[in-house]
C-alpha positions, -999 to 999 in steps of 0.1 A, spaced: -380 -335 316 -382 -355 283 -355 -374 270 -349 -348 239 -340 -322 262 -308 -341 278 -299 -360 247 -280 -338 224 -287 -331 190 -269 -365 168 -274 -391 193 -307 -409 197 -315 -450 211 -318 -461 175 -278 -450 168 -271 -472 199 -292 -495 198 -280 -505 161 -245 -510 174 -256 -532 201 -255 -509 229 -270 -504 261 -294 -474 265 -273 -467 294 -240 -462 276 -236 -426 267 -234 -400 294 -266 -380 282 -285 -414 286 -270 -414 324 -280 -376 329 -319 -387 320 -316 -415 350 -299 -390 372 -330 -366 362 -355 -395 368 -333 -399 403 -337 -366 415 -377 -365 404 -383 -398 423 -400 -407 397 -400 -450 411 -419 -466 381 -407 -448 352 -369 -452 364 -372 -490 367 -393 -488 332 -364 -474 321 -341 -498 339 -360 -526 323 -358 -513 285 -316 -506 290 -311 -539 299 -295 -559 269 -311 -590 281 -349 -574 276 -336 -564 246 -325 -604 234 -356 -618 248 -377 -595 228 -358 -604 194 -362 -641 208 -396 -637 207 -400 -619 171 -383 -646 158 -410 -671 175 -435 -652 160 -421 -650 123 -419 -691 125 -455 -692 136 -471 -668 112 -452 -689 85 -469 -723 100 -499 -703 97 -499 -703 64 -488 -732 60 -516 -749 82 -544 -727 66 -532 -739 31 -535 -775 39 -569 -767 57 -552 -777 94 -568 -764 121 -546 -732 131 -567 -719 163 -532 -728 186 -512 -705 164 -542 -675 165 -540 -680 206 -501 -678 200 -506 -644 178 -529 -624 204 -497 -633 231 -473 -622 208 -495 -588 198 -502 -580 236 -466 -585 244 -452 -561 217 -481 -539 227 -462 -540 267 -430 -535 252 -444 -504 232 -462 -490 268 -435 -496 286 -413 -472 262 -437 -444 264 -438 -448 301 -403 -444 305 -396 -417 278 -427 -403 268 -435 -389 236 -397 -382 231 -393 -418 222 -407 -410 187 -376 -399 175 -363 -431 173 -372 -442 138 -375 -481 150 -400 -470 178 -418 -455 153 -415 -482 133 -425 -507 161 -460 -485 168 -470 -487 129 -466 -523 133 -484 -528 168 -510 -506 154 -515 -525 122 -513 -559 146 -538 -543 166 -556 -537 136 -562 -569 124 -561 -592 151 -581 -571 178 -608 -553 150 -607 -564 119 -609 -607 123 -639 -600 149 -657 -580 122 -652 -601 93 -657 -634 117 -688 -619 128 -704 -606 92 -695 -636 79 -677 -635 43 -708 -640 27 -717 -603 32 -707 -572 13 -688 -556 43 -665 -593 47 -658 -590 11 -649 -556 17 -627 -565 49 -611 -594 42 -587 -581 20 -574 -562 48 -560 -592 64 -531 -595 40 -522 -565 64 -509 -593 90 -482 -606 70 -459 -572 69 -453 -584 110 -426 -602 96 -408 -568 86 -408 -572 127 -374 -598 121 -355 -568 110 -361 -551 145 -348 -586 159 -316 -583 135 -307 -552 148 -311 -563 187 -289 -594 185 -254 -581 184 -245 -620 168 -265 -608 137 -244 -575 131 -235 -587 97 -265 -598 87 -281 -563 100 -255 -542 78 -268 -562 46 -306 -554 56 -293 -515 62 -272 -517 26 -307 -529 11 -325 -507 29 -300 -475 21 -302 -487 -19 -344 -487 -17 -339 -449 -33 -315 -468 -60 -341 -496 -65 -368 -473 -70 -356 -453 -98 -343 -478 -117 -375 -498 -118 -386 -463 -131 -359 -457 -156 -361 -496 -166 -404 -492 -171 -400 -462 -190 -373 -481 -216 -394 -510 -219 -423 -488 -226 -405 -472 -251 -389 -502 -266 -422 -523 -264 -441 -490 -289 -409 -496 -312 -416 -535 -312 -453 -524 -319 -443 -506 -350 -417 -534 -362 -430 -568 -354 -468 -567 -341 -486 -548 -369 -466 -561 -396 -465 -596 -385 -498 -598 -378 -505 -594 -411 -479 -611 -428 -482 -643 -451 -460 -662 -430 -479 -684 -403 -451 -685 -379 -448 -651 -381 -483 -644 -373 -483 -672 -346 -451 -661 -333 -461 -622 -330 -494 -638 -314 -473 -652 -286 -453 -626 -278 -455 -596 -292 -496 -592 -292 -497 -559 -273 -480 -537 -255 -481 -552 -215 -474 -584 -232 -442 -572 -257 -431 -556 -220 -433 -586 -203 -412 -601 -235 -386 -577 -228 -380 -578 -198 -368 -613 -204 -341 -595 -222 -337 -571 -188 -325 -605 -169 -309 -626 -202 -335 -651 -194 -334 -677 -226 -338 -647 -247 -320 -664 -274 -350 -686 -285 -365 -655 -290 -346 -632 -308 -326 -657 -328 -353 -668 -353 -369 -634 -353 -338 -620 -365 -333 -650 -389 -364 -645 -403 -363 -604 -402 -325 -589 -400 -332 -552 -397 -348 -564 -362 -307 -568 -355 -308 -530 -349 -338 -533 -317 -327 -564 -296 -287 -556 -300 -287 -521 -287 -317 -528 -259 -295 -560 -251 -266 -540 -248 -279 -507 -235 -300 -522 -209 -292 -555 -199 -260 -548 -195 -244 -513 -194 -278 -500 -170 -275 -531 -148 -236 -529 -143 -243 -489 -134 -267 -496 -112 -246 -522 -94 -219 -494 -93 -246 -471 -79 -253 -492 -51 -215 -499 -41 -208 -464 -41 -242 -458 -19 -228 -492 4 -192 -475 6 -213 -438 18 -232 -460 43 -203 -476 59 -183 -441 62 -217 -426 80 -219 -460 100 -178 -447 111 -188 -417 120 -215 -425 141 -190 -446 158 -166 -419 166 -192 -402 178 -203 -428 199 -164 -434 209 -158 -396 220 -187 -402 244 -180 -435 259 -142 -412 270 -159 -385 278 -180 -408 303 -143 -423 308 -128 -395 326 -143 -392 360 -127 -427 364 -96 -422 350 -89 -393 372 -100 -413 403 -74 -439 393 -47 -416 384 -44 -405 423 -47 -437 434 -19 -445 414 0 -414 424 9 -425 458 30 -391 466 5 -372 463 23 -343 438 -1 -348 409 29 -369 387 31 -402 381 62 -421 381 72 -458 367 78 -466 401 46 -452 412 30 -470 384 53 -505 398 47 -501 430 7 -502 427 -15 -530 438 -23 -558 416 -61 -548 408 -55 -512 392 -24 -530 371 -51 -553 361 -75 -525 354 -55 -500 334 -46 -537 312 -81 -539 307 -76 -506 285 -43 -511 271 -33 -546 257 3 -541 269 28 -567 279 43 -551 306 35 -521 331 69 -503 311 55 -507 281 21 -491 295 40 -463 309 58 -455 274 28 -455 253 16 -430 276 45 -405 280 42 -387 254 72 -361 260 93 -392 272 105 -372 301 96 -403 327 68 -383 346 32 -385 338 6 -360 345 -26 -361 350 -35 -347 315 -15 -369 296 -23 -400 320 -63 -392 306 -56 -384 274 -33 -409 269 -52 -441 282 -85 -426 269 -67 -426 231 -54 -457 234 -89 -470 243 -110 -455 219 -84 -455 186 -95 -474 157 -57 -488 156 -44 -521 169 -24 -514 205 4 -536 183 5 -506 156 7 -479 183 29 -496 201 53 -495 170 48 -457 163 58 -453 201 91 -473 193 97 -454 161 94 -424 181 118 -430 202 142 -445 177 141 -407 164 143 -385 194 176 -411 202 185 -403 169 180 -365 174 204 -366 203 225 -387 186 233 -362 159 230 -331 183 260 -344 202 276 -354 174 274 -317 159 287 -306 192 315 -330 186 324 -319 156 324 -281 165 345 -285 199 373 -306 177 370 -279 152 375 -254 178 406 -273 193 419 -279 157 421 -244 157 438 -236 185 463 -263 184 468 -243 146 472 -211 164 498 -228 190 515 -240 162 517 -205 139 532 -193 172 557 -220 178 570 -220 140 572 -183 145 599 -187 176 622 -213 162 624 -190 127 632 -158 147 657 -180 172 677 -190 145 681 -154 133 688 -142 172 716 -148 188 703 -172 220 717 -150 246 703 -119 231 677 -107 259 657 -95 230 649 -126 221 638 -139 257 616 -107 258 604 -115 230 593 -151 236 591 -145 274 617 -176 275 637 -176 305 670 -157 309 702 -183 307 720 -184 338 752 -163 343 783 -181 344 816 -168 364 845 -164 341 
């Protein structure tokens, strides 16, 4: 089983590893230890033990760092004539131990471990070291530079210096350099950029420099004037030369002692430097500035996503624990926890669910994670909750606030619902108390028109008879 088949598509050691993260850290990661587990495969699990281990990890950027100071003294040593045989021992060490580190990859995850561009980048380099330390220095050492084939060769061992592209791998290992690693990755995203516009700005000074050809070298050359003849000598003689005298102009660099007399002397030449000036020192260099920013700002929204995706698998690794707390918690055993539940628990799970929620109290902690604020919390929202909380990209302080605000509504909800049912029951009384009195009003008129002993009227009005009294 290779590592590409139980690593999903979109996740890969590089995306990990650039984020300062343990190989052992996603669940797919733990399902090719399990497989390596269950094979009994001994050397290749503790291979792979060895590479997830941050510390491995820091002691090989320790020691590309070493070796970028020490191919520096190299040179240094080798320009002054020093004797530099100490720092040659110091190189074969360094080579054989990226060589192990390489070996050791490939013994844990095979071929599969390809499809990490920075392995891939690590074996071009440990092949080129190989290269010229192991091969190419015994040849030329032993043909002597004298012969054909060492003058042939010894070119090849400007080869060594690209090992100090090795100090971006050691950017990317030590989590302390994260900033300076998402500089190297904006340059590195803005090579595309870079490249075009070297293009775009060789092809314009081209151009320019067969315009300059036309208006300053041929006719200078043979004008009358000396200092125009010596001055189109100097820098406008041909065309790699009237380039390079441009591209002064490109970077502003004391391009004023330049143009100004030629100008002074020729004013039509107003209508080449202004527009060049203004077309491609500046309007072409602020776009490509924008350019960049915009490619920066594309980098850092891909560098978010790949943390969410990274986030949705550290919860999804989360779960199995947080269920497996959840019943401890939920001391009754009916598959609801209670504040009291949650009160009642012993001091190390408080002290472990704080470790996912900053809260200040174990009330608070139980409000952030009842959603429906009916004081019981299942085992869904018990996951869901802490696992949100855990992952968000929001401070605990702002959730804790939309949690408040929350309930400031649903209290303001009931507040008004009860007020509405107020307002309808005294509506309601207001008319019957109207009703009572239509019906009163309605008596007193008819008793003054009946006569009060008139059993009409106590019919009517279902008053009580008067009492008969003896003559």
């Amino acid at each position: 089983m290779t590592l590409v088949q139980v690593i999903p598509q979109g996740t890969s050691m590089a995306e990990d590893a650039m984020q300062g993260k343990s190989l052992k850290t996603t669940p797919s990661q733990k399902s090719f230890r399990k497989k390596l587990e269950s094979n009994d495969e001994v050397w290749r699990l503790r291979c792979y033990d060895l590479l997830s281990d941050q510390r491995f990890d820091a002691g090989i950027g320790f020691v590309i760092l070493i070796n970028s100071i020490t191919i520096g003294m190299e040179s240094s040593f080798e320009i002054n004539g020093w004797d530099t045989t100490a720092f040659k021992v110091l190189e074969h060490l360094f080579l054989l131990i990226y060589a192990l580190e390489l070996g050791l990859r490939f013994l844990a995850l095979g071929f599969s471990c390809l499809h990490s561009g920075w392995v891939r980048f690590d074996s071009v380099l440990v092949g080129m070291g190989v290269l010229t330390a192991w091969i190419i220095e015994p040849i030329v050492d032993a043909v002597g530079s004298d012969n054909d084939l060492g003058d042939f060769v010894a070119p090849l061992m400007v080869l060594k210096v690209l090992r100090l592209f090795r100090l971006a791998r050691a950017v990317r290992l030590l989590v302390q350099f994260k900033i300076l690693w998402m500089l190297v990755r904006g340059l590195l995203g803005a090579a595309g950029t870079i490249f075009y516009t070297f293009l775009l700005i060789f092809l314009m000074l081209y151009i320019t420099a067969c315009l300059a050809a036309e208006l300053i070298s041929k006719p200078w050359a043979l004008s009358g004037d000396p200092w125009q003849r010596q001055f189109a000598a100097e820098w406008w003689p041909d065309i790699p030369t009237s380039m390079m005298t441009l591209f002064q102009f490109v970077t502003l660099d004391s391009v004023g002692a330049i143009y100004f007399p030629m100008i002074k002397s020729d004013p039509k030449l107003m209508f080449l430097f202004m527009p060049f000036i203004l077309i491609v020192s500046i309007a072409l260099m602020n776009l490509v500035t924008a350019v960049i920013v915009e490619g920066a700002i594309e980098q850092g929204r891909q560098d978010r996503e790949l943390q969410n995706i990274y986030k949705k698998a550290q919860i999804k690794a989360l779960m199995p624990m947080l269920v497996t707390m959840f019943q401890d918690l939920d001391t009754d055993g009916d598959g609801a926890l209670t504040l009291e539940e949650l009160s009642g628990s012993n001091d190390d799970l408080k002290e472990e669910l704080k470790k996912y929620i900053n809260a200040e109290s174990l009330v608070e902690l139980f409000e952030m994670i009842d959603d429906d604020g009916s004081g019981v919390v299942s085992i869904e929202e018990f996951c869901e909750g802490i696992s949100k909380l855990a992952s968000s990209d929001q401070p605990v302080e702002f959730v804790r606030i939309l949690k408040q605000l929350s309930k400031v509504r649903k209290t303001q909800a009931d507040q008004e619902t009860a007020l509405k049912d107020f307002f309808a029951e005294r509506a309601a009384a207001e008319v019957r108390v109207d009703q009572r009195l239509a019906r009163i009003e309605a008596a007193l008129a008819h008793l003054s028109l009946t006569k009060e002993g008139s059993p009409r009227f106590h019919e009517d009005y279902m008053l009580p008879k008067p009492p008969h009294t003896p003559t």
